[in-house]
C-alpha positions as CSV (number, residue, x, y, z in Angstrom):
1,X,-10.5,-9.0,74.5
2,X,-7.6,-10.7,74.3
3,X,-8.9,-14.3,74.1
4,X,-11.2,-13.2,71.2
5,X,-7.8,-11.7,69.7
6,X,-6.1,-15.1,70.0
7,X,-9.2,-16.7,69.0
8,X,-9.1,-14.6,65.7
9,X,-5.3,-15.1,65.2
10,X,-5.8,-19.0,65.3
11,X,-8.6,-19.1,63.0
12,X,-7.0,-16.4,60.3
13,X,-3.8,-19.1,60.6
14,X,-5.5,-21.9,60.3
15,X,-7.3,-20.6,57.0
16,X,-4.3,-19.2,55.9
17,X,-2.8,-23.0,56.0
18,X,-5.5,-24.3,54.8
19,X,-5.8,-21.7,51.6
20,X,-1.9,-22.4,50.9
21,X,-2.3,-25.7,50.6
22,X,-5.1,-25.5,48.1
23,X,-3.1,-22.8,46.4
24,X,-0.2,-24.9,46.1
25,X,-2.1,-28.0,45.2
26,X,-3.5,-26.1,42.1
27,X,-0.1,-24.7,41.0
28,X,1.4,-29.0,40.7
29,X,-1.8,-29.4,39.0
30,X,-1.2,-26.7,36.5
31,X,2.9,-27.4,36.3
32,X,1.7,-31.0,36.0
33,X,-0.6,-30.3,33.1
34,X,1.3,-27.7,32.0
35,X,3.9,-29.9,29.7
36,X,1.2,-31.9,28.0
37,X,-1.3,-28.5,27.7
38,X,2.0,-26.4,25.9
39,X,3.0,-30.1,23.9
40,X,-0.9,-29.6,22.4
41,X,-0.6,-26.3,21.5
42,X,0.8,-25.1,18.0
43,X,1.6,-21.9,15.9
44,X,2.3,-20.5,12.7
45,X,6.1,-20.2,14.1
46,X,6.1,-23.8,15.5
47,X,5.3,-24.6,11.6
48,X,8.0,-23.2,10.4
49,X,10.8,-23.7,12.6
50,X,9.4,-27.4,12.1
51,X,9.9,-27.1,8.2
52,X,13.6,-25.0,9.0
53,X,14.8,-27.9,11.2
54,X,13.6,-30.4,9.0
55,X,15.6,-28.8,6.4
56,X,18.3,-28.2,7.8
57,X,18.8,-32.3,9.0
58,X,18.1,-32.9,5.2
59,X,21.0,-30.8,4.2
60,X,23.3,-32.4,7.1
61,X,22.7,-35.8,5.4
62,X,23.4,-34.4,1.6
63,X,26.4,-31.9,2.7
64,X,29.2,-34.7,2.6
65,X,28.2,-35.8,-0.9
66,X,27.5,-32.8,-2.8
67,X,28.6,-29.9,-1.3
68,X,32.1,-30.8,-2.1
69,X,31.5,-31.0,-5.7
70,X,30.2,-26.8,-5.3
71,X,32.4,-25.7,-2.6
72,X,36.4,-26.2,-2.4
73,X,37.2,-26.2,0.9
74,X,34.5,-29.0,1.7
75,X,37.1,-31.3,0.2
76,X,38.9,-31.5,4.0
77,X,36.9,-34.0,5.9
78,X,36.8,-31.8,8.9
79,X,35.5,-29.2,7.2
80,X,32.4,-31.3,6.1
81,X,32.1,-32.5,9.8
82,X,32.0,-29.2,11.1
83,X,29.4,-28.2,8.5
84,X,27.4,-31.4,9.6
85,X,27.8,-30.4,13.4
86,X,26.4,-27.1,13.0
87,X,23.5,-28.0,10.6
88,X,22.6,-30.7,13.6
89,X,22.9,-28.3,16.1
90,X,20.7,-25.5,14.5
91,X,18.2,-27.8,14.2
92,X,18.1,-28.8,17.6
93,X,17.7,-25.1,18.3
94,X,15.0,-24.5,16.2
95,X,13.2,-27.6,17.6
96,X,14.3,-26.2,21.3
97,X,12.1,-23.0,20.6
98,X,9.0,-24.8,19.5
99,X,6.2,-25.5,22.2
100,X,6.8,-29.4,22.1
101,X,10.6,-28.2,22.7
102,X,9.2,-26.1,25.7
103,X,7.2,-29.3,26.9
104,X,10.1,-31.7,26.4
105,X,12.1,-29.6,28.4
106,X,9.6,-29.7,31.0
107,X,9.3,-33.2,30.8
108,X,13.3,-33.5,31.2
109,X,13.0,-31.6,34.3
110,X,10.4,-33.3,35.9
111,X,12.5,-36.7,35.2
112,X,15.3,-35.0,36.9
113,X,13.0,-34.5,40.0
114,X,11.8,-38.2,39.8
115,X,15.1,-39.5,39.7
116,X,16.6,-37.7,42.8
117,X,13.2,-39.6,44.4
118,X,14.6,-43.1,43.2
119,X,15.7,-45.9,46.2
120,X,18.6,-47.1,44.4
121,X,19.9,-50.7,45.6
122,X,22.9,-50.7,47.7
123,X,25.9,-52.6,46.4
124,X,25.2,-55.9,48.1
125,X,21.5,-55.9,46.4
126,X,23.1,-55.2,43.5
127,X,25.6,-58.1,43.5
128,X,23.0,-60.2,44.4
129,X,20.3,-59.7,41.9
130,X,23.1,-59.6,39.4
131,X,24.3,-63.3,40.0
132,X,20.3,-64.0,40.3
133,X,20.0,-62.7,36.6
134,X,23.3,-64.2,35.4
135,X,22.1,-67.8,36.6
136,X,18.6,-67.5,35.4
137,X,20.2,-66.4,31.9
138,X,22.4,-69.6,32.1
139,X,19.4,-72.2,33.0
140,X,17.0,-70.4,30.4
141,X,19.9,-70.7,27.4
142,X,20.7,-74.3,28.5
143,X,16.4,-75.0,28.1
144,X,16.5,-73.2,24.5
145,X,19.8,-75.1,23.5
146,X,18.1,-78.5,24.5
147,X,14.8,-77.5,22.3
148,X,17.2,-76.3,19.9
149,X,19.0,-79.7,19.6
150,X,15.4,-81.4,20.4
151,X,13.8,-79.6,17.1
152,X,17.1,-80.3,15.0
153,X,16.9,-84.7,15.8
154,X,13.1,-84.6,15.3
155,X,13.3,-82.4,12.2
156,X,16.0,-84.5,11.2
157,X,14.0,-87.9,11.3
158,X,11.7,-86.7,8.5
159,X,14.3,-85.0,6.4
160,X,16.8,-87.6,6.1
């Protein structure tokens, strides 16, 4: 009885395994598609808080020449600043709450992920491919100086 039990437990593992691994295949699908899929999708209220933030970057470009001819205090510089800054950043907000907002902050999070996966070059590779670049920048402006000064005689000859 008790190899039939083991026999049991291995199989009800082994399809447990197997059935979490599916299940956590489908949910990267769905988190992959997921940005693009919410990116696609658009609402009355995506409309509008398109139109509000677009208005309100409209009025952050206008605010330093005409709200001080309407509005007395606008006169201080930092004053019209501050009014610019908050403008900006309400319209950032109103683009944050939208569903491309949504998607791009699922696209920033998923470059943070693929960033922590980067091999950066250690500091010798770096110095190296650095003096690489520097000398193949030095030999390809030396080329383009000597066509330069090539194209200059031979234009030269039939100007005069």
């Amino acid at each position: 009885m008790s190899n039939k039990q083991d026999n049991l437990d291995a199989k009800l593992s082994a399809s447990n395994r197997a059935t979490d691994g599916l299940l956590s295949k489908q949910k990267q699908d769905m988190a992959a598609s997921s940005a693009v899929e919410v990116a696609k999708t658009s609402s009355a209220k995506d409309i509008v808080l398109w139109l509000v933030a677009i208005a309100l970057l409209i009025g952050a470009t206008l605010v330093n020449q005409y709200l001080p001819g309407y509005w007395q205090p606008a006169n201080n510089i930092w004053t019209r600043i501050g009014i610019i800054g908050a403008l900006i950043i309400a319209a950032i907000i109103c683009l944050a709450l939208t569903h491309q907002g949504r998607a791009f902050k699922i696209l920033l999070k998923d470059a943070g992920v693929e960033l922590r996966r980067v091999t950066w070059p250690s500091k010798d590779e770096t110095f190296q491919y650095t003096w690489q670049v520097i000398v193949v920048i030095a030999i390809v402006g030396f080329v383009v100086w000597l066509l330069d000064n090539f194209f200059n005689w031979f234009v030269g000859i039939f100007i005069g």
